[in-house]
C-alpha positions as CSV (number, residue, x, y, z in Angstrom):
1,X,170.4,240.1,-6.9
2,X,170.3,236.8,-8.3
3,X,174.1,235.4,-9.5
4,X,173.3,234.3,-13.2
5,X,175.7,233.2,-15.4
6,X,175.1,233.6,-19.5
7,X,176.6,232.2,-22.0
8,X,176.5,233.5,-26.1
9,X,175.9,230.9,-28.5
10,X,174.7,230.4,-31.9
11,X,172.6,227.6,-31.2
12,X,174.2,224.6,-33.4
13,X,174.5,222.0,-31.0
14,X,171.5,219.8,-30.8
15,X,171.6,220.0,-26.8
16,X,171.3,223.9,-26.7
17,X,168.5,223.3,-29.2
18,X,166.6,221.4,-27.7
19,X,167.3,223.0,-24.2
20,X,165.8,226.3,-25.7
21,X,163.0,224.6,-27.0
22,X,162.1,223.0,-24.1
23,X,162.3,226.7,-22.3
24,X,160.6,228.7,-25.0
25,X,158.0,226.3,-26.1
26,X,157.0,226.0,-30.2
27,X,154.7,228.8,-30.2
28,X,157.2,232.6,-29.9
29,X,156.9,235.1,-32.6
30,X,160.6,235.2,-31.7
31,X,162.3,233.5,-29.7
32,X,161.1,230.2,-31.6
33,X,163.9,227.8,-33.5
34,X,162.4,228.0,-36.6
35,X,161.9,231.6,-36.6
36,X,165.6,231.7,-35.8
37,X,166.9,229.7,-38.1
38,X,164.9,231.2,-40.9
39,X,166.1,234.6,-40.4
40,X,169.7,233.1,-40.4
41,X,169.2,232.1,-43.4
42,X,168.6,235.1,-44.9
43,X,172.2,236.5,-43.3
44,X,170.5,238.2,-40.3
45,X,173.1,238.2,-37.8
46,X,171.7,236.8,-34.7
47,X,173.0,235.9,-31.2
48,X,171.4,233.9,-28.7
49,X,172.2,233.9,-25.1
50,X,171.8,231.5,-22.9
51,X,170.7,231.9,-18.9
52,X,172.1,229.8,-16.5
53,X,171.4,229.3,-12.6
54,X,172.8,226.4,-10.7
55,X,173.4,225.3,-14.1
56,X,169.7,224.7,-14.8
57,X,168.5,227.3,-18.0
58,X,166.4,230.2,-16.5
59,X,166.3,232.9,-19.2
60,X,167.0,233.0,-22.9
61,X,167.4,236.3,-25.3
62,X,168.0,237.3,-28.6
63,X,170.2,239.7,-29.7
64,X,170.4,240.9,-33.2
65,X,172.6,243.5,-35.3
66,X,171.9,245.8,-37.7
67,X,172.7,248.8,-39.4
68,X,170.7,252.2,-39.0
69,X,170.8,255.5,-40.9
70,X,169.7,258.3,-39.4
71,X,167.6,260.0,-41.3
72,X,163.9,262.7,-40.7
73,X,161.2,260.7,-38.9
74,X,163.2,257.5,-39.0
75,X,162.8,257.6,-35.1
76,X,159.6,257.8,-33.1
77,X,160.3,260.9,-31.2
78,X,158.3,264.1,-31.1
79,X,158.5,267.4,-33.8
80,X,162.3,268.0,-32.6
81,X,163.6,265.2,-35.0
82,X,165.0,267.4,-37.4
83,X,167.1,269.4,-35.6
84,X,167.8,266.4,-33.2
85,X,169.3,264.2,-36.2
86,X,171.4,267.0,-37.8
87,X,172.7,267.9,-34.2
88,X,173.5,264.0,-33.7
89,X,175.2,263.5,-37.1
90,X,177.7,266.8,-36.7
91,X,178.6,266.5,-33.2
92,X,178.2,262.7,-32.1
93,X,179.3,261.4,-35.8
94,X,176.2,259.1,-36.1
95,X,175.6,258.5,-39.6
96,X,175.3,255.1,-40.5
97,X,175.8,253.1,-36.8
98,X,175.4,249.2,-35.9
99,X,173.4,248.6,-33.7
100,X,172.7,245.6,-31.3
101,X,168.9,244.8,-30.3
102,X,167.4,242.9,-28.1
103,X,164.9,241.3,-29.5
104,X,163.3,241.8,-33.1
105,X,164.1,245.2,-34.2
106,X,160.1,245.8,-35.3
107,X,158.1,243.9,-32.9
108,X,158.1,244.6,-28.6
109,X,161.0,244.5,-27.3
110,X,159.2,242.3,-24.6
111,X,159.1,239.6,-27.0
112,X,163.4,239.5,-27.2
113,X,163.5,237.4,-24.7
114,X,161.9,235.1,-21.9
115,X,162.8,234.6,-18.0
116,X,161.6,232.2,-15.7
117,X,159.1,234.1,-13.0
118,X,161.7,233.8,-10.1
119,X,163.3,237.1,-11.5
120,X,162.2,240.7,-11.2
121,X,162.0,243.6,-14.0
122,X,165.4,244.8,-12.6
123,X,167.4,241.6,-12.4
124,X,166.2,241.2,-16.0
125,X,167.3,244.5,-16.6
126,X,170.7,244.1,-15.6
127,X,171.5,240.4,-17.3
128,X,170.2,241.6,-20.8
129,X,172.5,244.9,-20.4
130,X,175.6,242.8,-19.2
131,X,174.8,240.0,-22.0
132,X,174.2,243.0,-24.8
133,X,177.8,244.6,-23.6
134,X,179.6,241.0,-23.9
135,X,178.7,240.5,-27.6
136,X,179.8,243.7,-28.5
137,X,183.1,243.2,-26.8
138,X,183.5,239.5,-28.3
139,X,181.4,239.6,-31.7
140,X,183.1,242.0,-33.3
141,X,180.3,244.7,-33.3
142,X,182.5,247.8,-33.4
143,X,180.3,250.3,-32.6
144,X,178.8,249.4,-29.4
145,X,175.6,250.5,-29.3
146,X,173.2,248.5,-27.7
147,X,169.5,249.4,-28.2
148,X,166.2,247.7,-25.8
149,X,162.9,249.0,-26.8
150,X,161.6,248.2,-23.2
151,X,162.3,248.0,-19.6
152,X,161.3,251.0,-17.1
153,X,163.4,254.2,-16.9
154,X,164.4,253.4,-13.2
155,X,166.1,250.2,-14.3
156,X,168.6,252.2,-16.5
157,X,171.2,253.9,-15.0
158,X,174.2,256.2,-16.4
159,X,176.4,255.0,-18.7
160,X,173.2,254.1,-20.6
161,X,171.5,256.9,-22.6
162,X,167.5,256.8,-22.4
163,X,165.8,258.1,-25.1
164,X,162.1,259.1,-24.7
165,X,159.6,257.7,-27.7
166,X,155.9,257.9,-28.3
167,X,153.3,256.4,-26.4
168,X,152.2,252.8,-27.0
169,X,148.7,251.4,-27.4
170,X,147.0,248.7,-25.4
171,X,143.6,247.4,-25.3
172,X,142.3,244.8,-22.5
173,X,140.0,242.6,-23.2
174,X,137.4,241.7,-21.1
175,X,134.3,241.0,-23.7
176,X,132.7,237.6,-24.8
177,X,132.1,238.8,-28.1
178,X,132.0,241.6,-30.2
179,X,128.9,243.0,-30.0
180,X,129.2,243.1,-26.3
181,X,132.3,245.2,-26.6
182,X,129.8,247.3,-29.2
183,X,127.3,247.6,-26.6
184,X,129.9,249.0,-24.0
185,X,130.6,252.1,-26.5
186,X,129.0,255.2,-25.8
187,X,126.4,255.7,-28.1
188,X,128.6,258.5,-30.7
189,X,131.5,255.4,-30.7
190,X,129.3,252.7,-31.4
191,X,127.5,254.8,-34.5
192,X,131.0,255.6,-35.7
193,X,132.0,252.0,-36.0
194,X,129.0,250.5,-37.4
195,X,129.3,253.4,-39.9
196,X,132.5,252.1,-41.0
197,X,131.8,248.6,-41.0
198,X,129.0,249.6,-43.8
199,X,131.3,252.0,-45.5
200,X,133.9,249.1,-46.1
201,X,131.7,246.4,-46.7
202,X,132.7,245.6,-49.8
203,X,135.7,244.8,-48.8
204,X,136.6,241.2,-48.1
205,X,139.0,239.9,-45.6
206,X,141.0,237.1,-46.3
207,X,143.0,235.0,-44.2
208,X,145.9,233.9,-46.9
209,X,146.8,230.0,-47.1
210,X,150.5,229.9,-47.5
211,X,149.9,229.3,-51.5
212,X,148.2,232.8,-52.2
213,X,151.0,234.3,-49.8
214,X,153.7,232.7,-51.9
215,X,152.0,233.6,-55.2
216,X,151.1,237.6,-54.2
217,X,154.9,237.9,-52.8
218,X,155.6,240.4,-54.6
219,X,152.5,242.7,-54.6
220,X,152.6,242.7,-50.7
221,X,156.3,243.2,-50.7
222,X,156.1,246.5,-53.2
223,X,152.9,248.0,-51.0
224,X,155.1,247.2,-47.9
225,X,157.6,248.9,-49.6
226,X,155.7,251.9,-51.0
227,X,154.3,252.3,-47.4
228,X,157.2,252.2,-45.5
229,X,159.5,254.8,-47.9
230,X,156.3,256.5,-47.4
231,X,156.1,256.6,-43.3
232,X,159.6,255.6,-42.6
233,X,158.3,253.7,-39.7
234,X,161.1,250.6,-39.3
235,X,165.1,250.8,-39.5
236,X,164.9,248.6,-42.8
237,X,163.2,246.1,-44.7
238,X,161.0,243.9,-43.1
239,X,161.2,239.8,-44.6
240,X,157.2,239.1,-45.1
241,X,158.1,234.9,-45.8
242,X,158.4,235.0,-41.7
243,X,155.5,234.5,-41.7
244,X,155.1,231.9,-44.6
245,X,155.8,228.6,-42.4
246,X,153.2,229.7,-39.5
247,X,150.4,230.4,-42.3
248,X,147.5,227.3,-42.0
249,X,148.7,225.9,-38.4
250,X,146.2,225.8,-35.8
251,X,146.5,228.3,-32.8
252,X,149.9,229.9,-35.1
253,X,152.3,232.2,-33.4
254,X,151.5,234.9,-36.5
255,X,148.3,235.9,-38.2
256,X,147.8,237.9,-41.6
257,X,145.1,239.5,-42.6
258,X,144.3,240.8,-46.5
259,X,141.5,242.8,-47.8
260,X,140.9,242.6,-51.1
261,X,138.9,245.5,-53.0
262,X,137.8,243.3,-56.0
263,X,141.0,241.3,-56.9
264,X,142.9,243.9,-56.1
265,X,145.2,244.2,-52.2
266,X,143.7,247.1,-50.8
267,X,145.7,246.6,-47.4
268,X,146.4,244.0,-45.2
269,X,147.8,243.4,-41.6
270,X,150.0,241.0,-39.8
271,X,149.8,240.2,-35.9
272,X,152.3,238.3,-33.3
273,X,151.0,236.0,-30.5
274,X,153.2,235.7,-27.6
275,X,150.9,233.9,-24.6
276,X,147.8,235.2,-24.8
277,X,148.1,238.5,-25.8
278,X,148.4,239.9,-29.6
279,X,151.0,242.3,-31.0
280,X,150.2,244.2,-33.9
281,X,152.9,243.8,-36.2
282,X,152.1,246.3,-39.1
283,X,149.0,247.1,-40.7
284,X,150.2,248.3,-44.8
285,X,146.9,250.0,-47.4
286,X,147.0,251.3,-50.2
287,X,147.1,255.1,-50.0
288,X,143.7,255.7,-52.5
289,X,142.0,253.2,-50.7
290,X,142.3,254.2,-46.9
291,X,141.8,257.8,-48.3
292,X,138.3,256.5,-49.6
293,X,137.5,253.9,-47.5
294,X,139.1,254.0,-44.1
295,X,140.6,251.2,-44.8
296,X,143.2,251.4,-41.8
297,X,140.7,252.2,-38.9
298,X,138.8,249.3,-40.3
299,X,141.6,246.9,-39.6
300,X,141.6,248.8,-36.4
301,X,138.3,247.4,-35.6
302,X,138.9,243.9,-36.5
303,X,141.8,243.9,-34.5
304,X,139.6,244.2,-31.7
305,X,137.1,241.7,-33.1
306,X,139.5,239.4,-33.9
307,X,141.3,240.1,-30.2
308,X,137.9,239.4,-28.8
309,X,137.1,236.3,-30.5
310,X,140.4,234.8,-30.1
311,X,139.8,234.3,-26.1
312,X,143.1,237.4,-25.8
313,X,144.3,239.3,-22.6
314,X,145.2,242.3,-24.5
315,X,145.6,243.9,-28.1
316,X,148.4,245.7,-28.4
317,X,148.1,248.3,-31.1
318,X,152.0,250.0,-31.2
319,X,152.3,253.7,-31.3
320,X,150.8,256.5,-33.6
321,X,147.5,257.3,-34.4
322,X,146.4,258.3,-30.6
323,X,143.1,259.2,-31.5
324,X,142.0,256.6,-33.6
325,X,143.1,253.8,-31.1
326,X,141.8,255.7,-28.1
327,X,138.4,255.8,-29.8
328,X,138.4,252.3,-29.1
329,X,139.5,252.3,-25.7
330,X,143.3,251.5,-26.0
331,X,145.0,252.8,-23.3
332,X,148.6,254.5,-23.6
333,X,151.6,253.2,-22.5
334,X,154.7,254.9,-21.8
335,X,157.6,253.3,-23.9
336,X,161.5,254.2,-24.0
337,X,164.3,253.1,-26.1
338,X,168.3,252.2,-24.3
339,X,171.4,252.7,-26.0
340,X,175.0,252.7,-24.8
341,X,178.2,253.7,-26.3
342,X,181.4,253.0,-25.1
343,X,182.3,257.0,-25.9
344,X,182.1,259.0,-22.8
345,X,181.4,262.1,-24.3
346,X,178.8,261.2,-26.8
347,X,176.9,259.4,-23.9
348,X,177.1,262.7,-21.7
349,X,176.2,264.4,-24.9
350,X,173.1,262.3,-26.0
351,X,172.2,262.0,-22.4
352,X,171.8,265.8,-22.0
353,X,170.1,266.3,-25.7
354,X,167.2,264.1,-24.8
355,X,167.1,265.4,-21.3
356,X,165.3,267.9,-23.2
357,X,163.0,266.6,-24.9
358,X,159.4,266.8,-24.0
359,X,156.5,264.8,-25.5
360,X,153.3,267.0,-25.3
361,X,150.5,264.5,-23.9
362,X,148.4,262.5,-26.9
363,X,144.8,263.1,-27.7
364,X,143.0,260.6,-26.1
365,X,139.1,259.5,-26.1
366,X,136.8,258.0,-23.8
367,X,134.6,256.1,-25.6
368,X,132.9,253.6,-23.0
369,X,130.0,254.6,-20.6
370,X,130.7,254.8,-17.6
């Protein structure tokens, strides 16, 4: 195992700066200075941590607190939620908990933090876990619970409590354009998706300059809202001017997408580059609209286009919707979620609770000849 020391730091001198600038590069969702100090500035309480080997930089991560209400659905587990929460909230106490991420508490968990290559999955393991437990010791975070949205099961380890969630989606890309990737579909696939392309013609799909994001603020923030109180699908509310600044750049770090039914936001979608791969952040529609449009499994489908015309590895779609996703040929993913507490008992407790639970496999589709 490789000895690395870390530091914590809030990044103010201009040497760290410029240190983790020069490791990260200008273009992470994440990781990236600006991003970081714009979320600062909206009181997001952030840590950085910095990686040290032979005092050379050789990994960076961001940690990041917040404060999560259980609640039905508010987690991505399977149809035992309900009884799951109430049993957590009488016997463990977990109402309202803070919790530490690594990473942004919405996007991959993958895109938290960056290592140099010399380093395997399990040595990166192991410094993000020690690193998490240190701010909770020295940063005042009471409650230490520390949450990773990835890393492999075998990397984790009693005290640490895994939890078990749905299945992430991936696509690989290996088409020159989008009618090749058309052409690949089985014949039932590719009618489907030209058939939807027709039906939501009418839509059009704008690619926002920072102006008209500024100026429709507040209609994207209330359908983000509306969607999310509708779905429950992110601990809380999600700051859409993160994006603002990377709006108009050339090659940017985020991407939104808006289709317009007349003048009128019918839905749009919002995706992270890290490298050459594509994250799909959210994708918010209106509830009439996707009812009579398919406005959502549109979006799908240009998510693939746009994947595919961008020159990407991989599209990677996030959980739900098995079906629809498979249909295109995202694969699934097995994905898990980390937490520790510093109680004994609830960690043997919440250990043997999710023991328990068993996800019953997703629906998938093949839809490419073979």
């Amino acid at each position: 195992m490789a000895n690395l020391q870390f530091e914590i730091t809030t990044l103010n001198s201009e040497k760290e700066k410029s240190e983790w600038a020069r490791f990260v590069g200008d273009r992470h969702p994440v990781l990236g200075l600006g991003n970081i100090e714009h979320r600062k500035g909206f009181g997001t309480k952030l840590w950085s941590v910095i990686f040290r080997k032979d005092s050379k930089i050789a990994g960076v991560a961001l940690f990041e607190e917040v404060t999560f209400t259980f609640q039905e659905n508010s987690l991505d587990v399977s149809s035992f939620v309900k009884n799951l929460i109430s049993a957590i909230k009488f016997v463990a106490g977990m109402r309202n908990i803070r919790l530490l991420l690594c990473g942004d508490k919405i996007l991959d968990g993958a895109l938290g933090f960056k290592f140099n290559t010399a380093f395997s999955e399990g040595e990166k393991t192991e410094f993000l876990l020690k690193s998490g437990i240190a701010i909770t010791k020295t940063k005042g975070v009471k409650q230490q619970y520390i949450l990773l949205k990835s890393g492999e099961k075998r990397y984790f380890q009693r005290p640490w409590i895994y939890v078990p969630t749905e299945e992430s989606f991936s696509l690989d890309i290996s088409w020159e354009s989008f009618e090749e990737y058309k052409s690949a579909l089985k014949k039932k696939y590719r009618k489907r998706a030209n058939s939807l392309l027709n039906k939501t013609d009418h839509l059009t799909i704008l690619e926002p300059t920072q102006e008209w994001w500024k100026s429709n603020m507040d209609k994207l923030t209330e359908l983000y809202r509306i969607a999310s109180e509708k779905y429950r699908f992110h601990f809380d509310h999600f700051d859409l001017n993160t994006v603002t600044n990377h709006l108009e750049r050339e090659n940017p770090c985020w991407r939104a997408y808006v289709y317009m039914d007349g003048e009128e936001i019918a839905g749009y979608f919002i995706a992270a580059r890290k490298e050459e791969d594509y994250y799909i952040h959210l994708a918010i529609q209106r509830y009439r609209e996707n009812s009579t449009y398919s406005v959502y499994h549109r979006m799908l489908v240009d998510m693939v286009k746009i994947g595919i015309e961008h020159k990407m590895n991989k599209v990677k779609f996030g959980r739900t919707a098995p079906v629809a996703k498979s249909s295109l040929g995202a694969l699934p993913i097995e994905t898990s979620i980390f937490l520790h507490s510093k109680k004994t008992w609830k960690r043997d407790f919440l250990n043997w609770l999710f023991s328990r639970t068993d996800f019953e496999p997703a629906e998938l589709r093949s839809p490419f000849e073979e």
